[in-house]
Residue frames relative to the residue before (quaternion, step in Angstrom):
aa qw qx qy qz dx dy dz
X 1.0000 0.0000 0.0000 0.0000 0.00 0.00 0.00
X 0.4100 -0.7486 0.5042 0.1313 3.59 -1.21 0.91
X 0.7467 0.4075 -0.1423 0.5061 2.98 1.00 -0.84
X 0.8948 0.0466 0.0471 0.4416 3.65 0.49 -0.32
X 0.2591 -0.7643 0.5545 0.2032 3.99 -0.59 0.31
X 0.0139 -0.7724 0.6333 0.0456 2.97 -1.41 0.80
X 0.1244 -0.7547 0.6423 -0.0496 3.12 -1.01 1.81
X 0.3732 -0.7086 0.5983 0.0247 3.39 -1.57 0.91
X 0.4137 0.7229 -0.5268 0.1695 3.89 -0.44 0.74
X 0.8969 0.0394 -0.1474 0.4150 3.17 -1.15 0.75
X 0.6621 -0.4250 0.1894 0.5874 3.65 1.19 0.95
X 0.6689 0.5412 -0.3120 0.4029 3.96 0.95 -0.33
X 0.3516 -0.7006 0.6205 0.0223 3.96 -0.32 1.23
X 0.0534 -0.7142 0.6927 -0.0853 3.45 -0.27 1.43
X 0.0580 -0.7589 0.6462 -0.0558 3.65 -0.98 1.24
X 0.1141 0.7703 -0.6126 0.1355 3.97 -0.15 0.96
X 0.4251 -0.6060 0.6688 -0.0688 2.83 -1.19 1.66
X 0.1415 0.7569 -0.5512 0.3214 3.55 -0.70 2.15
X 0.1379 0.8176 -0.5148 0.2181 3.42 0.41 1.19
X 0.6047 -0.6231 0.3797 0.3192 3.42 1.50 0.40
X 0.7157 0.3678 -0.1658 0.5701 3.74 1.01 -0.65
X 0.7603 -0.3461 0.3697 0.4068 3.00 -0.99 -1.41
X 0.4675 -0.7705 0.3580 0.2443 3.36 1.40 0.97
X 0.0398 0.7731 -0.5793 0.2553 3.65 1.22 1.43
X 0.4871 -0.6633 0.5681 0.0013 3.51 -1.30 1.56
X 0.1746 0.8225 -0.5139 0.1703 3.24 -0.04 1.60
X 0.6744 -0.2384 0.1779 0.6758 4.02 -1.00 0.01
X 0.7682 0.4610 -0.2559 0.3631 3.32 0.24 -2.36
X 0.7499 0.3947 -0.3381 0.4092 3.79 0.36 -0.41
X 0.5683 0.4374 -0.4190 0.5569 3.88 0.80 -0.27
X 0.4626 0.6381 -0.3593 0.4997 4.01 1.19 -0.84
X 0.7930 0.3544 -0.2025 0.4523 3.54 0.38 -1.59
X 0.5115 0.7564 -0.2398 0.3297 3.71 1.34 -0.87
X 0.7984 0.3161 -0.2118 0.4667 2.91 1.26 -1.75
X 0.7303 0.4670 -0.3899 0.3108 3.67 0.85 -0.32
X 0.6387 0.5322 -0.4237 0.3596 2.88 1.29 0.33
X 0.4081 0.5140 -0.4499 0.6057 3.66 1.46 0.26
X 0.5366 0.4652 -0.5124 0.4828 4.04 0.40 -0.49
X 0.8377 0.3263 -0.2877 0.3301 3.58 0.05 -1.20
X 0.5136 0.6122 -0.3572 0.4836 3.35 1.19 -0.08
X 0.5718 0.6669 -0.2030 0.4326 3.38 1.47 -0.56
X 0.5191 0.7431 0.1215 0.4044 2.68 2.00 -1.30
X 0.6661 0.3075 -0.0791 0.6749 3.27 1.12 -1.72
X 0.2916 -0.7468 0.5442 0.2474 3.46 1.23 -0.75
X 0.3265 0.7582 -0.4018 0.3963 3.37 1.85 1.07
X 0.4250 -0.4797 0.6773 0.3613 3.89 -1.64 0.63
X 0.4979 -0.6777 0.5408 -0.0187 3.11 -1.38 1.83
X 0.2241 0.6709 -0.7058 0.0387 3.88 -0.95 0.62
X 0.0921 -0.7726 0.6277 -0.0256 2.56 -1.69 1.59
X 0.0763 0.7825 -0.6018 0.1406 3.46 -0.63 1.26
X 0.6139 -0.5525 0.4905 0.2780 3.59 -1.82 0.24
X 0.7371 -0.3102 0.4698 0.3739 3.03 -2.00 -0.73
X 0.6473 -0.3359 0.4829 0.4847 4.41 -1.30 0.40
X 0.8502 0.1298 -0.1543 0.4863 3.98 -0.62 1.01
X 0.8681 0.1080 -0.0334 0.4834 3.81 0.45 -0.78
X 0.2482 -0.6096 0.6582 0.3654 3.52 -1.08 0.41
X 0.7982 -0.1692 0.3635 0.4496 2.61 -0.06 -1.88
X 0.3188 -0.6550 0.6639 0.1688 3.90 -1.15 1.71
X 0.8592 -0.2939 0.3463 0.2355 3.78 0.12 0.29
X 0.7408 -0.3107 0.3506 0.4815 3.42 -1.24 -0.84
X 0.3261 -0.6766 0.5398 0.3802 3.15 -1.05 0.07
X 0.3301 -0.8594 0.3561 0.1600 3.16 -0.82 1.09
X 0.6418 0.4887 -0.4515 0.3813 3.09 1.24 -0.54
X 0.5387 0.5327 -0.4826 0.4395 3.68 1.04 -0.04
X 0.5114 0.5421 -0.4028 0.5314 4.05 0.84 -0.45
X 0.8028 0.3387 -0.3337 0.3599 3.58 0.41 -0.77
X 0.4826 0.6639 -0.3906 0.4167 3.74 1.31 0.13
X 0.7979 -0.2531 0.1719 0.5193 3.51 1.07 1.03
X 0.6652 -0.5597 0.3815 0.3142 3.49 -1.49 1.20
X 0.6234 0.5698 -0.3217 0.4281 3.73 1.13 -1.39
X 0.5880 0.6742 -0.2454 0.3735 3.33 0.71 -1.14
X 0.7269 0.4809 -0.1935 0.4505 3.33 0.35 -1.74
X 0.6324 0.5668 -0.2648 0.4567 3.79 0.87 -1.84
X 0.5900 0.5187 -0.3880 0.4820 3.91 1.21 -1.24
X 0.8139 0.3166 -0.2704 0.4052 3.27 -0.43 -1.90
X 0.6096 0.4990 -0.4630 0.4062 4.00 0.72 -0.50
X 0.4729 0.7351 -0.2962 0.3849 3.75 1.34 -0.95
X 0.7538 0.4131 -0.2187 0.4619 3.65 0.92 -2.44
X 0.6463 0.5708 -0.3586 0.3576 3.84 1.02 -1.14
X 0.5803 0.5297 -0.3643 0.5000 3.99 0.94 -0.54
X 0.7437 0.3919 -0.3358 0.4250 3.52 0.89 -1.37
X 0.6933 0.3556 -0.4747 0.4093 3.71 0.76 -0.29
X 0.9079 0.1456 -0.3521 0.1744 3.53 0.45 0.11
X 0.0109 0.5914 -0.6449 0.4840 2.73 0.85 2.16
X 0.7304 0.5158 -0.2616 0.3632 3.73 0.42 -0.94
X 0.5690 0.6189 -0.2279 0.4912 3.16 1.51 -0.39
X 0.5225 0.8036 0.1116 0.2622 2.73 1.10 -1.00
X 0.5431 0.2629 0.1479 0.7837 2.53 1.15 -2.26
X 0.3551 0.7215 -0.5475 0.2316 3.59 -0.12 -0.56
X 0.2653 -0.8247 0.4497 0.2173 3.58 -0.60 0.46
X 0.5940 0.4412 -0.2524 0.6235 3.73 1.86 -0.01
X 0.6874 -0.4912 0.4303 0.3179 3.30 -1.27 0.30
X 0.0072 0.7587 -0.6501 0.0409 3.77 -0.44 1.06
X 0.1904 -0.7707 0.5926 -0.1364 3.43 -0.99 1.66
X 0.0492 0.7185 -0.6884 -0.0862 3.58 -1.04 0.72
X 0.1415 -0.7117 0.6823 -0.0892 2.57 -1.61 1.47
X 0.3059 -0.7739 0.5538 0.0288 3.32 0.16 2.22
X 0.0380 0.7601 -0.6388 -0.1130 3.09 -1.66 0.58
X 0.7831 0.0780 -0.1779 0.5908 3.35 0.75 0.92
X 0.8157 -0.2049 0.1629 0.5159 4.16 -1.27 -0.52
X 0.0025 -0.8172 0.5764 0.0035 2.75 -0.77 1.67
X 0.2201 -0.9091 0.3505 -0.0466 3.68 -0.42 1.49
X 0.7906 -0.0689 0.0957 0.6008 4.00 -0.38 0.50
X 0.9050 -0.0362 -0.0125 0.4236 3.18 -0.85 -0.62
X 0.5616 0.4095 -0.4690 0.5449 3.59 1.26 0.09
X 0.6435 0.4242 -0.3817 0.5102 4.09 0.58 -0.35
X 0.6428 0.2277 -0.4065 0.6080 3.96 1.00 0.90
X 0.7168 0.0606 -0.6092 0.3338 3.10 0.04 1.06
X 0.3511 0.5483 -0.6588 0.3770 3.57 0.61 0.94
X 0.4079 0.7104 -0.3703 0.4379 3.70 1.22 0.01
X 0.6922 0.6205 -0.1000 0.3547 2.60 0.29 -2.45
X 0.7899 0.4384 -0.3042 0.3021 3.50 0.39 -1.47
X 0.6363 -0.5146 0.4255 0.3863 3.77 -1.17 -0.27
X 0.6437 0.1372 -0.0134 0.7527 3.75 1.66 -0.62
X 0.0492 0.6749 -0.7357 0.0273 3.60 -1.43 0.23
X 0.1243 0.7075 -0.6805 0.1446 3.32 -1.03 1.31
X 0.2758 -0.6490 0.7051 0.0747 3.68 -1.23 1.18
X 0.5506 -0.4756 0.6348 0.2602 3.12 -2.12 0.28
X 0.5606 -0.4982 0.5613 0.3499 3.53 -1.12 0.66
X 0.3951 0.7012 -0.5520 0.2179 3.84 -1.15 0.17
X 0.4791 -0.5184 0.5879 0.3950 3.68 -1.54 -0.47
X 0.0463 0.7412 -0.6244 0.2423 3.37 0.62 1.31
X 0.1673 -0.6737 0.6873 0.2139 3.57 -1.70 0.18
X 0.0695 -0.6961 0.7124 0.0557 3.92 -0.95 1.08
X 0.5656 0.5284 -0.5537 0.3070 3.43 -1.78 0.86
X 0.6894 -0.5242 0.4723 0.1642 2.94 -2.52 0.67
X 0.0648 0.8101 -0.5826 -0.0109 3.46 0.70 0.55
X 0.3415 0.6389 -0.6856 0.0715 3.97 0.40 0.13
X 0.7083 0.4796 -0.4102 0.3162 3.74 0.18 -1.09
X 0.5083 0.5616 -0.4160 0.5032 3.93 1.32 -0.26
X 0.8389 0.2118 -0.2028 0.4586 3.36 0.69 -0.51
X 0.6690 -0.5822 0.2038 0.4146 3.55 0.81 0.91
X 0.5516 0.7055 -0.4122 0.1674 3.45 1.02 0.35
X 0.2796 -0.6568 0.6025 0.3570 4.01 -0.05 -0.25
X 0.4503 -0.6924 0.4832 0.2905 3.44 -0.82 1.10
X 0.7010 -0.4460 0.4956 0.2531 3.46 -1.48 0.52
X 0.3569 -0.5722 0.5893 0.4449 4.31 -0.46 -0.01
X 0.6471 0.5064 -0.4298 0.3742 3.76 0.35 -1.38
X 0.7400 0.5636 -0.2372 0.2802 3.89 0.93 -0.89
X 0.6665 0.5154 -0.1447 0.5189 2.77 1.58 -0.96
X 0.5705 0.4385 -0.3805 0.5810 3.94 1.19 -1.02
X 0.7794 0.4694 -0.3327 0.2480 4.08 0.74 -0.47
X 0.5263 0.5206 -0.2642 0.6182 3.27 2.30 -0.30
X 0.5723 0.4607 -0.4434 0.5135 4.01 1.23 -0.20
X 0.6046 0.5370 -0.3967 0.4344 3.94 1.02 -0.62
X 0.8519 0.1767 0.0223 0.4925 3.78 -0.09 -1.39
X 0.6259 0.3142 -0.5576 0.4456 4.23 0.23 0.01
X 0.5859 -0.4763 0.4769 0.4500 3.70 -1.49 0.51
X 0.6405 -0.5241 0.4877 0.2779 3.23 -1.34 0.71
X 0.5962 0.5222 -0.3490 0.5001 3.71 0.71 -0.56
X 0.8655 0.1133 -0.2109 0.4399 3.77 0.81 -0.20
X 0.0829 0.8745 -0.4323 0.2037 3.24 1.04 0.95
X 0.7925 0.4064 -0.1342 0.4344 2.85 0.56 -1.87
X 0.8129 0.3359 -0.3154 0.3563 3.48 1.62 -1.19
X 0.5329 0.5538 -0.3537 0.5331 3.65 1.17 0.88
X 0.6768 0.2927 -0.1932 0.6473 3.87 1.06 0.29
X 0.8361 -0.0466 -0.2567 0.4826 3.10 0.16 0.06
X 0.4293 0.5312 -0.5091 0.5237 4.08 0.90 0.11
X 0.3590 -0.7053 0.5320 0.3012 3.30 -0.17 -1.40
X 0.2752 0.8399 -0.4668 0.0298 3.07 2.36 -0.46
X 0.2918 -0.7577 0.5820 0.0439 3.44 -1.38 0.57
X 0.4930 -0.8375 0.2180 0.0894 3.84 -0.06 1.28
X 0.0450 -0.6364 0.6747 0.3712 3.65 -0.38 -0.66
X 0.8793 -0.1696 0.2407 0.3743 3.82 -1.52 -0.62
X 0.6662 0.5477 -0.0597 0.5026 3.03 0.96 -2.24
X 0.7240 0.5130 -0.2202 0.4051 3.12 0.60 -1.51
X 0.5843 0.5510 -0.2273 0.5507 4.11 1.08 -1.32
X 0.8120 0.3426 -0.3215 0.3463 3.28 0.51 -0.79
X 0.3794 0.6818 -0.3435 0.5227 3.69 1.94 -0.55
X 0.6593 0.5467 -0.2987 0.4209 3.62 0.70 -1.68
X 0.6328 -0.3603 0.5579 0.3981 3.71 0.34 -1.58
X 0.5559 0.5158 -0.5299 0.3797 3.32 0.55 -1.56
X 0.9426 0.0058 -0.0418 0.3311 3.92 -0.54 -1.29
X 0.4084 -0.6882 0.4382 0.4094 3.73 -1.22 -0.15
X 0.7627 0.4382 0.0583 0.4721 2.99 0.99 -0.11
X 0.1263 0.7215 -0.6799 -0.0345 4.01 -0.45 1.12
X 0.2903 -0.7892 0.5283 0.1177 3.18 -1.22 0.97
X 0.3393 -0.7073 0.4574 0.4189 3.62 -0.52 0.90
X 0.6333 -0.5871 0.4177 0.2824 3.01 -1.73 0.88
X 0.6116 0.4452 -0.4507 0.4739 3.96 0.97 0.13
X 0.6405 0.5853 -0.3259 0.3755 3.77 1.34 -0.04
X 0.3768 0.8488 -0.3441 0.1380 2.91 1.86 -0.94
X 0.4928 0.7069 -0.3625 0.3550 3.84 0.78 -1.53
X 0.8552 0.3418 -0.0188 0.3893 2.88 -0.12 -2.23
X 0.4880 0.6456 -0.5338 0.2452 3.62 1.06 -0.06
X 0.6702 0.4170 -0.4503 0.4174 3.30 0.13 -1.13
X 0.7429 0.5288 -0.3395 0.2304 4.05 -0.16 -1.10
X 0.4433 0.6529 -0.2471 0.5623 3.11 2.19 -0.61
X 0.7503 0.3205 -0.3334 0.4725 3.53 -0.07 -1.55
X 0.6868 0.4487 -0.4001 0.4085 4.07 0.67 -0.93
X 0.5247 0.4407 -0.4809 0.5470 4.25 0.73 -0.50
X 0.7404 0.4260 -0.4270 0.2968 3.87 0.14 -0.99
X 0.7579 0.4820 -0.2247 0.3779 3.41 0.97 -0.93
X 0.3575 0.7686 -0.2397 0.4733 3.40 1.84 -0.28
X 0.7018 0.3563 -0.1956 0.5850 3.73 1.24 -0.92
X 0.6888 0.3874 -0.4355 0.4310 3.36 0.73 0.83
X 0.5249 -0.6956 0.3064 0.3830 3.36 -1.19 1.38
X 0.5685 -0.4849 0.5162 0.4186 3.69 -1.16 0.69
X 0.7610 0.4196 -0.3746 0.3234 3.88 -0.04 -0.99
X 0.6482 0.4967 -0.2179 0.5345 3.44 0.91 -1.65
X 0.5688 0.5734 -0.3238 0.4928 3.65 0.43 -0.16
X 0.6888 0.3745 -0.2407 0.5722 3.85 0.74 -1.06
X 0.6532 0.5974 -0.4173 0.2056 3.21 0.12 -0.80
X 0.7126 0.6065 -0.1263 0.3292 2.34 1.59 -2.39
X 0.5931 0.7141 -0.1517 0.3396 2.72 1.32 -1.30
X 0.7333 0.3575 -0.1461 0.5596 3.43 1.11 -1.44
X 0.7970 0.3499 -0.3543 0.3419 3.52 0.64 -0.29
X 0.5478 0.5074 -0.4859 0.4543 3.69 1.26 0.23
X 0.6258 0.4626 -0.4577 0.4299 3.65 1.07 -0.33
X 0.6140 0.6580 -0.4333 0.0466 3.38 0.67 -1.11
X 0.4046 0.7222 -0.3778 0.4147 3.79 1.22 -0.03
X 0.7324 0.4657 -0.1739 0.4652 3.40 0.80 -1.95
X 0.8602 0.3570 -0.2253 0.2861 3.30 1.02 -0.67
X 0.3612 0.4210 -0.5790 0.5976 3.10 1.31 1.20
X 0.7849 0.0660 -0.5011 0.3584 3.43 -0.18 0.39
X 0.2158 0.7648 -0.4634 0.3922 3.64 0.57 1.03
X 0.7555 0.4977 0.0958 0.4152 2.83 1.04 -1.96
X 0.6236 0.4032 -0.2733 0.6115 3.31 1.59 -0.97
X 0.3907 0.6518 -0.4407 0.4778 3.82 1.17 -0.75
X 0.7961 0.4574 -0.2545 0.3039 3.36 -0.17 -1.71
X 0.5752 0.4821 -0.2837 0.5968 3.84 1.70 -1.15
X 0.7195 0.4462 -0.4036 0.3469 3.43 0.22 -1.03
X 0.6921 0.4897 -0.1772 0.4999 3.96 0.73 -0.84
X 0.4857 0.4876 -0.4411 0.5760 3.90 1.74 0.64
X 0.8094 0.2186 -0.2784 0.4685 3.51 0.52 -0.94
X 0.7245 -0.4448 0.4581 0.2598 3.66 -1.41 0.98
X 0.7295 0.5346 -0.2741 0.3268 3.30 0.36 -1.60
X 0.8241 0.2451 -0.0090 0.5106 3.54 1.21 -0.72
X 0.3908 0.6022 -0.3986 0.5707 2.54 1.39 0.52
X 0.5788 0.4753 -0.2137 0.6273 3.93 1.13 -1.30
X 0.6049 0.5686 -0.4728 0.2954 3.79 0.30 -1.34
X 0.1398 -0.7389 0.6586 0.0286 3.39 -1.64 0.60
């Protein structure tokens, strides 16, 4: 894998996003994303997913969005379906930010079952409308589910834009971790989540969602076809 490493220890699936940059969400990285949730599937391991020292993740990749409407509707299309998969996931799936978390990387700190960030001068939020984008349905029906209702409107359609403290007030996370705790976070969140049965978990897990994800799902169809996608 190019984009990212996957390591496996003590029942806990460490995914880390490392593209050297700004860990931008392209075909090849959502490509590399899913097989590494397959093998995690595999170990039958609680999942963490986190970034590189300063950044999880700036988002899509844009210069691949700019290679044409079709393009943009796809790669916007692969980022909903993986975190829907998350989602659904039958193990615990944890993000453990470690720097700016942007657009489509600040929905699946959503996505996950827990989200915790390093302390720092990090920036968290949806900046599409700052950058000319009209949000996605799948984004919006997933920021109307899990950010506190008090900042909906000013994270989806403002664009408001966060420190730590501030993301974690919003929804985006549960959790800032001081930056001398950092180490021990991940082995923590995976021992904490470890004391919960694997079965009772899924169930629970799939049947409180199972509502959201028919309209998850229609999101995902509605945001393929143009026509509604434009529609007002």
């Amino acid at each position: 894998m190019e984009k990212l490493t996957y390591t496996f220890k003590d029942g806990v699936a460490v995914i880390a996003l490392n593209d050297g940059k700004a860990n931008a969400l392209g075909s090849q990285t959502w490509a590399e994303l899913n097989e590494a949730l397959d093998m995690a599937g595999k170990d039958d391991a609680i999942v963490v997913i986190t970034g590189r020292d300063g950044v999880m993740s700036g988002g899509f990749d844009l210069k691949e969005m700019g290679e044409g409407p079709q393009n943009a509707l796809e790669l916007t299309s692969k980022g909903s379906k993986f975190a829907r998969r998350i989602m659904a996931h039958p193990r615990p799936v944890i993000m453990a930010a470690t720097g700016h978390t942007i657009a489509m990387g600040a929905f699946l700190a959503l996505a996950c079952d827990y989200s915790m960030i390093k302390a720092g001068s990090f920036k968290i939020g949806l900046n599409e409308t700052l950058i000319g984008m009209t949000m996605h349905n799948f984004g919006i029906e997933l920021a109307r589910e899990t950010l506190n209702k008090s900042h909906f409107n000013r994270c989806v359609i403002n664009g408001e834009i966060f420190d730590p403290k501030g993301a974690m007030h919003a929804g985006f996370f549960d959790r800032v971790v001081p930056e001398e705790q950092w180490p021990m976070a991940i082995p923590m969140v995976g021992q904490m989540f470890g004391q919960a049965n694997p079965k009772a978990f899924r169930e629970t897990k799939f049947r409180s969602r199972k509502a959201l994800f028919a309209i998850l799902d229609q999101a995902i169809e509605d945001d393929l076809d143009p026509a509604k996608v434009h529609a007002i």
